[in-house]
N, C-alpha and C positions, 0 to 999 in steps of 0.2 A: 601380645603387646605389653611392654615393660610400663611397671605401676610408677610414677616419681615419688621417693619418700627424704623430704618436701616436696610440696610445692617450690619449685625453683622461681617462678615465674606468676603474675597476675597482679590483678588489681588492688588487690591489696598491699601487695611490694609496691605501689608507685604512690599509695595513699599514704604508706607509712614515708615514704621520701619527701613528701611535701609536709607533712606534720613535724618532719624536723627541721626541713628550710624553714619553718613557720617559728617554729620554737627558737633556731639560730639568729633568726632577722631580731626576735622580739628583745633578745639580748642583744642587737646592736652589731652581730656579727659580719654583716654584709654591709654597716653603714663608714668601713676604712676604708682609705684611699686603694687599695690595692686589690680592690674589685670598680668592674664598668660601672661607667657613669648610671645609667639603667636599671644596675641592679641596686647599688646604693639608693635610689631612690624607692624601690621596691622595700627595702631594709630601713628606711627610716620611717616608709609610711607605716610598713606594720611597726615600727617603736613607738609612733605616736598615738596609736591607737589606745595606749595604755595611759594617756596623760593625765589621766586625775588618780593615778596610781604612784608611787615612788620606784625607783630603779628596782627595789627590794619586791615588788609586783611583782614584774617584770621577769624577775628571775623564779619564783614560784612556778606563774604560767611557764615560762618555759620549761622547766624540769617536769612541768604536768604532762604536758603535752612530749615532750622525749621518752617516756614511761610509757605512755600512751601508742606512744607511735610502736613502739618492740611491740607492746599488744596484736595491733593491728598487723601488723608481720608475722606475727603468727593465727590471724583468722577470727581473734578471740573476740566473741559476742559481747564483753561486758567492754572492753577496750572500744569496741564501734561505738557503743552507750555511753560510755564516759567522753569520746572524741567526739560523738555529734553535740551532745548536753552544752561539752565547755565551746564548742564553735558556734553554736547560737548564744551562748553568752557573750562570748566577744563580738560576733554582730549586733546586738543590743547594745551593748558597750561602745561599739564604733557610732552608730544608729545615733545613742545619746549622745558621743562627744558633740558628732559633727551639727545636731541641732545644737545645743549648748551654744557650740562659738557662732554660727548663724546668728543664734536671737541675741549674743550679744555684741559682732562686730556687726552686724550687717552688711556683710558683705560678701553678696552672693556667688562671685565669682569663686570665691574660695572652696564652693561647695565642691567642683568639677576640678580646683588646681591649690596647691598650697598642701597645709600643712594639715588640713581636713583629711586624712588618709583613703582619697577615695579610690586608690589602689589597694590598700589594704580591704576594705570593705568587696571589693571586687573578689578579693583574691580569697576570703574568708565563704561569698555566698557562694562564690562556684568550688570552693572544698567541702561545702553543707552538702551543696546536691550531688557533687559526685560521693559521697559517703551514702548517703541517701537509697542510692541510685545505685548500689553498690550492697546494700543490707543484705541481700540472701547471699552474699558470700561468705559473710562470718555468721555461721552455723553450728558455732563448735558448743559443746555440752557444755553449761554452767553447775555449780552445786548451789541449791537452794541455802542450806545448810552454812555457808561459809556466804553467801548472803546478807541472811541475817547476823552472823557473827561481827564480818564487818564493818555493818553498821552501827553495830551496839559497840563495836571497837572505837570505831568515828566520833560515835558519843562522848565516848568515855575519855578519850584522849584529847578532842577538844575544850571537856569541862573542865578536864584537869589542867590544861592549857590554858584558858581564860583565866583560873585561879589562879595560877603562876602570873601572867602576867600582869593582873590586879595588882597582884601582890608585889609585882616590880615597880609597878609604876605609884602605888602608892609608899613604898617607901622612899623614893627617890620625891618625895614633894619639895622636901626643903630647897630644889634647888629648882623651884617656879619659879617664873618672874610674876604670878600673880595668885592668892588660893582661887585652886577651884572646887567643885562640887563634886558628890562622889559616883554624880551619873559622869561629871565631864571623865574620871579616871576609868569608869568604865568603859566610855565612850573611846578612850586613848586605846585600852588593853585591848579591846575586838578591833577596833582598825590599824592596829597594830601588828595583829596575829596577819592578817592578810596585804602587810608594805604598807600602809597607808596612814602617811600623818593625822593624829588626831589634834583636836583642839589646845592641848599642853602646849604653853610657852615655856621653854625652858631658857635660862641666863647663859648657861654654858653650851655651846655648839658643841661637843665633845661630848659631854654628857646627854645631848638630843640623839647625838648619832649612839651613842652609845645602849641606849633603851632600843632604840629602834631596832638595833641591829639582831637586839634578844628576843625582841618580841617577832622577828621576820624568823628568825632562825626557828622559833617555837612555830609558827606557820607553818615554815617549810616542811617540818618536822610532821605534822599535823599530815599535808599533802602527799610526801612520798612515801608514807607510812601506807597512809591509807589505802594509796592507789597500789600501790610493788602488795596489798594485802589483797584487796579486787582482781589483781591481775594474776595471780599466780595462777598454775593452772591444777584442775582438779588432780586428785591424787585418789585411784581408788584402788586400794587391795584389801579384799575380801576372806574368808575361809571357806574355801571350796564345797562347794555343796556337795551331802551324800549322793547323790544324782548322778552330778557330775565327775566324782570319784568313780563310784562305780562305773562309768560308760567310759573314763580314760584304761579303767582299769582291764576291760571287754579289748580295749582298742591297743592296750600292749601287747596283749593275750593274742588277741587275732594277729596280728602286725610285729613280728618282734623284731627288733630294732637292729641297730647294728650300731645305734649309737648307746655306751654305755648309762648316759643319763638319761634314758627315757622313766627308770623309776621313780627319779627324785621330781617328775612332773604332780607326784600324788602330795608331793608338802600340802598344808592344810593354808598357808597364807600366798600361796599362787592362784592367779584366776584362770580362764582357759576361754581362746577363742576358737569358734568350733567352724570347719570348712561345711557348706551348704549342703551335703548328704551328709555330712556328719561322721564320713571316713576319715577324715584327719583332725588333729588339733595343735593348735600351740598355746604352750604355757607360760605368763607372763608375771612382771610384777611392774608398778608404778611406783615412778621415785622422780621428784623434784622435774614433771613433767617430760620424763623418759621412760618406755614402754619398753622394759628388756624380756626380749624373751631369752628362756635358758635351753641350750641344747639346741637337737635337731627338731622340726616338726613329727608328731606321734601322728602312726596310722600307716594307710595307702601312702604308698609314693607319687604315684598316679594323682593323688589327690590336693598332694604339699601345695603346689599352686593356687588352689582356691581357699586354701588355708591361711597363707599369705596376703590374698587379697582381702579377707576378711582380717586380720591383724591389723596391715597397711590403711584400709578405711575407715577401724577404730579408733587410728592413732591417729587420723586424719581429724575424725567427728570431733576427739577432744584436745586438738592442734597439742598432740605429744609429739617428741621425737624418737618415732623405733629403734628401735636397736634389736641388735644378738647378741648374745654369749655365748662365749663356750662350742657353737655348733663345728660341725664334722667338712671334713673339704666336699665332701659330695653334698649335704645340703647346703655350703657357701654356694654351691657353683649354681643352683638351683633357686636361692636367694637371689643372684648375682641377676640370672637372666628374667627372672620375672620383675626384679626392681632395679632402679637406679642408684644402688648404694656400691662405699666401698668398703673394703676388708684387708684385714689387720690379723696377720698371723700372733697370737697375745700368747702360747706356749705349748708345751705337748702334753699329753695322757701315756703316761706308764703303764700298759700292759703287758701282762705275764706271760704266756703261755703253758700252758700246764706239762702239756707232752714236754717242753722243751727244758723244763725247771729241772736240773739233776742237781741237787745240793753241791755232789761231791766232786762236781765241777772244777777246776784250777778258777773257773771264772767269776764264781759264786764262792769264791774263799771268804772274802769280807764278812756275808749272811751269815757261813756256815760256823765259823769262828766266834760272831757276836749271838749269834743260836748257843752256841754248844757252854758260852760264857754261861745264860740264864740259866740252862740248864745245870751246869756245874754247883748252882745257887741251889739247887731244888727246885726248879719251877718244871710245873707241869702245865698241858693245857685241853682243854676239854674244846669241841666245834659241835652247838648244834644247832638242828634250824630252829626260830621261837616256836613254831606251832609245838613244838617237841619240849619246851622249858615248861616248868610247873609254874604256877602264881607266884609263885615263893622265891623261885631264882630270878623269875621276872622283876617283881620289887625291888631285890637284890640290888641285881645286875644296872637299873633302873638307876636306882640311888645312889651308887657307887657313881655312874658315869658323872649323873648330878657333882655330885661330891670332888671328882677330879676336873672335872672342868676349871679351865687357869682363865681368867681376863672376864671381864665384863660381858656382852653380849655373843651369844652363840655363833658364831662366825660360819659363813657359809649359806647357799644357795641354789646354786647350781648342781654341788656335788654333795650339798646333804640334804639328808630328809627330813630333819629336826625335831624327831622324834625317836626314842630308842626301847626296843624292849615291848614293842606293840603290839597286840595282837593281833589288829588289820595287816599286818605284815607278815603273815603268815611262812611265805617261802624265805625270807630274811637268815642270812646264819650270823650264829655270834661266837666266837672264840674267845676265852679270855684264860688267864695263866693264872697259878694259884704256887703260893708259898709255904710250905709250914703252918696248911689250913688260912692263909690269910690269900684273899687276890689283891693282885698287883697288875694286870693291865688285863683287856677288854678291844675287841675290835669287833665292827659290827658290816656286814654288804648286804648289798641288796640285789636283789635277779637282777640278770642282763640276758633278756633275750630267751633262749631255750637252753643255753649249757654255760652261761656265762655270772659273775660276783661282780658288783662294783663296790669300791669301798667306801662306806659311807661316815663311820664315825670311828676314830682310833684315840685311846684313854688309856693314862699308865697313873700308877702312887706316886706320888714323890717320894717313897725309898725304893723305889724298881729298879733293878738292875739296868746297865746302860743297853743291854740286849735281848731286854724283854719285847720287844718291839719286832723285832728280827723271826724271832722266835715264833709270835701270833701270825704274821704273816704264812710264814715258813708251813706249820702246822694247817692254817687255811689251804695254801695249795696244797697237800697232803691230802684233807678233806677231799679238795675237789679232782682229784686223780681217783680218789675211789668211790665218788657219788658221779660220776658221769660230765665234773665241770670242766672244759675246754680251755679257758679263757676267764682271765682274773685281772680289773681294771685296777690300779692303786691310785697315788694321789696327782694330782695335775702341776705339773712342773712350768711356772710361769718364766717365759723366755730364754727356755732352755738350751734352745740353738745357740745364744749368746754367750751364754757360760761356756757351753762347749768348746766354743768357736774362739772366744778370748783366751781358753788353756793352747790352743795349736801352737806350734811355734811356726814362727812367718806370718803369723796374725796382724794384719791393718791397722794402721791407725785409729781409723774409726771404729772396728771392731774393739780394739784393746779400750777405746774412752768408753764404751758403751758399758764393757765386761765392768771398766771400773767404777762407775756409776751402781750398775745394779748390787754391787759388792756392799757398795756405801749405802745402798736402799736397804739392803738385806740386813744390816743392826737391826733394824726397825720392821721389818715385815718378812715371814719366813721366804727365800727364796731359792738362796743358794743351797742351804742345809738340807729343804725340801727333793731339790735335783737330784746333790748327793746321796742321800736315802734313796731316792728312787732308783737311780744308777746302779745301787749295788744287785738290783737281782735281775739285772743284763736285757733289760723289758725291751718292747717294740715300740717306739714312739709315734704315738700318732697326734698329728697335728691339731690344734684345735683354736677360731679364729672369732675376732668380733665381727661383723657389721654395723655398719652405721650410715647415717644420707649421705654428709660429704663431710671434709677434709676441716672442714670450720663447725660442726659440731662435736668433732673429736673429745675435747678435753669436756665438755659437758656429759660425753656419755660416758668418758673414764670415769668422772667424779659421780656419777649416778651407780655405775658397778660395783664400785670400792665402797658404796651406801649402803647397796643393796645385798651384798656381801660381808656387811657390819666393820668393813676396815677403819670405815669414818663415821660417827655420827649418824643415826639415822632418826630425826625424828617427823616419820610419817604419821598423817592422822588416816586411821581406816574409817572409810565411808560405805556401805551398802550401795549396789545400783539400784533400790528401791528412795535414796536420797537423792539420786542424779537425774535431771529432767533438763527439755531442751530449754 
């Protein structure tokens, strides 16, 4: 039975539909002529419901409650708490108007018709009870932690708000029409923060609107801060426990993979959910409430299934949206039939073949030419595994890499380890080239499997020759022609078919605007240059694909990838599961 990842359907998707009709009505939007009679009355009674508020209310509540309502579409516990909070406030609110005009028109008909909103009030106590009535659906994990943060946020941005608008409304006195006292200014600045006229007469209509409009703005400000801060959803990435190191590391060992990045699942800031005997697992990271995991699921294949359903009910428990990376067309197809998602071919993996690699190829002229360049320089190159490096080449090698790193945050995820030069990496090999006693590039892989390298970090000087690069490699399959390696993964070639496909001649329209897009992408992020290098040493392409729920979460799990891969921005806060409770 296929797992849905969303929820496409439920109670909650009809709760969050009405909390936006509610929020639409409250701004008037059902009260034009070009909706039925019926519903404009529906639209006016919830407008009235706000009458001892200013239109400036009005639009607060409604931006609360649209905030609100996304919450609730996605299950979130503190969204049902802040939606049921404010919907008994506004039945209280409705409660008092409609006694209010009773005891002062008497006139009791009004209670059942008129401008007493008591469709509104209907329409509020049965959205109470179907929320109510409805609580154990939103079940998803909160962080205590960002709790209390927010609250002390709430604090803090409100006092600082009240002083601002003290401070507004008291300099603007000159233009009273009478003095007043410095509770009445007080009195203005807090009913001011939340649309509602205070006691200030002001001589200029211009300048009434004019404060008001600052001090709503600072409300609002106040509201969507707070709430978009309550609402976000938890973010937890950890550092992998020695435990659970060790027991992925049993499960590569037993199970070897056939996907080249089963290594890079030991990163120290991925977490790991584990299938119910404990034969499989998948590695993930959270980022701006998406749950990517990278690669194929490690372990039993036999087992990937219940590995999934445990992934899929995590991302459920804390309403993330899952996702994949990078995995292999046989775990897509295995993703595919256990869940309701779709996939997205996002580029290939260049592998080598070892048997097949002959330098002196016509085919491999480009390598063999930018090899024999370095060499011409003096570069030499040394391959061994770390367990075989002294302390001393380790540091080295270490701080070098340190040292050549270009850009700001360490890029990469899926296909690095983010560590270099470590001793838990025992089978790891490192090649690097050296000049006239000085190195000048560095390339590091990591096991794949029983006879397989994948490449995990590659580092040259800035005076290195343009084929020093060519060269590490070149020397790597050398290595592994004579240590028993089959099979050597290089770097992942994003949207490869496309480049390809845009050189054809007879190329498509479509194909040639996409070629020339990604062209124009590639200034700015390696793409094409990437291919090319890969291309020259005549690799086997194999596919490699996202998953995602559907077709309208797409662009949120691209910009979650491109996070989580340091392309963009990434500032996560890591929390412990010993901080997350239900």
């Amino acid at each position: 039975m296929k797992r849905a990842i969303p929820e496409k359907s439920g109670a909650h998707r009809y709760l969050s539909i009405l909390l936006l009709v509610e929020s639409a009505s409250i701004i008037g939007l059902f009260s034009t002529h070009r909706f039925p009679h019926f519903i404009r009355i529906v639209g006016n009674d919830l407008h009235s419901a706000i009458t001892q508020t200013t239109d400036a209310a009005s639009v607060i509540i409604a931006v609360a409650l649209t905030l609100i309502a996304r919450g609730i579409a996605h299950k979130r516990k503190r969204a049902w708490q802040l939606a049921t909070s404010l919907q008994s406030l506004l039945i209280m609110m409705a409660l008092f108007h409609n006694a209010h005009r009773f005891l002062s028109h008497h006139h009791t008909t009004h209670i059942l018709f008129g401008n007493f909103g008591l469709t509104h009030l209907i329409f509020e106590i049965v959205l109470l009870i179907l929320l109510m009535s409805k609580r154990s659906t939103f079940d998803t994990v909160t962080d205590p932690h960002t709790r209390k943060s927010d609250f002390f946020y709430f604090l803090q941005v409100s006092g600082l708000s009240f002083l601002v608008a003290t401070l507004i409304v008291f300099l603007d006195r000159k233009r009273f029409v009478h003095p007043i006292s410095t509770w009445e200014i007080v009195e203005t600045a807090i009913k001011g923060l939340i649309g509602v006229s205070g006691p200030v007469a002001y001589s200029m209509l211009k300048s009434q609107e004019r404060i008001e409009n600052l001090l709503v703005g600072l409300g609002l400000f106040i509201a969507v801060t707070t709430i978009i801060r309550a609402l976000r959803p938890v973010e937890r990435i950890v550092h992998m426990s020695s435990e659970d190191k060790i027991a992925i590391s049993e499960l590569i060992t037993k199970y070897p993979s056939d996907d080249s990045l089963a290594y890079f699942a030991l990163r120290d800031d991925k977490d790991v959910i584990w299938a119910k005997n404990r034969k499989a697992a998948i590695t993930y990271s959270v980022i701006n409430g998406t749950m990517v995991a990278s690669g194929d699921p490690l372990g039993d294949p036999e087992c990937w299934p219940s590995a999934i359903e445990e992934f899929i009910d995590e991302a459920s428990r804390h309403a993330w949206i899952p996702a994949v990376y990078g995995c292999t067309e046989k775990a897509g197809e295995i993703w595919r039939r256990e869940t309701e998602c779709d996939a997205l071919e996002i580029g290939d993996e260049a592998v080598v073949y070892v048997e097949d690699f002959k330098i002196e190829t016509p085919q491999l002229k480009g390598v063999r030419q930018m090899a024999n360049k370095a060499r011409k320089e003096g570069y030499v190159t040394v391959t061994k595994k770390i367990s075989d490096l002294s302390s001393d080449e380790r540091k080295t090698l270490s701080r070098l890499a340190q040292e050549w790193r270009r850009g700001g945050d360490e890029r990469g995820f899926s296909m690095a380890l983010g560590r270099f030069c470590d001793i838990q990496d025992t089978e790891a090999v490192v090649t690097w080239a050296t000049a006239q006693g000085e190195f000048k590039g560095l390339l590091q892989f990591v096991p794949w499997g029983k006879d397989g390298l994948s490449l995990d970090l590659m580092r040259r000087a800035s005076d290195a020759v343009s084929g020093v690069n060519e060269l590490l490699i070149s020397a790597t399959i050398e290595y592994g022609r004579e240590h028993g390696i089959s099979r050597i993964s290089l770097n992942f070639a994003t949207f490869r078919s496309i480049f390809e496909r845009g050189e054809r001649l007879g190329a498509g329209p479509i194909t040639r605007f996409n070629h020339k897009i990604l062209i124009l992408l590639s200034r700015f992020v390696q793409m094409e240059s990437l291919y090319r290098f890969n291309a020259k040493f005549q690799p086997v392409w194999e596919p490699r694909y996202i998953l995602f729920p559907s077709i309208g979460h797409l662009g949120r799990v691209a910009v979650a990838i491109l996070r989580v891969e340091s392309f963009l921005p990434n500032n996560r806060r890591k929390i412990t599961p010993k901080e997350v409770s239900l």
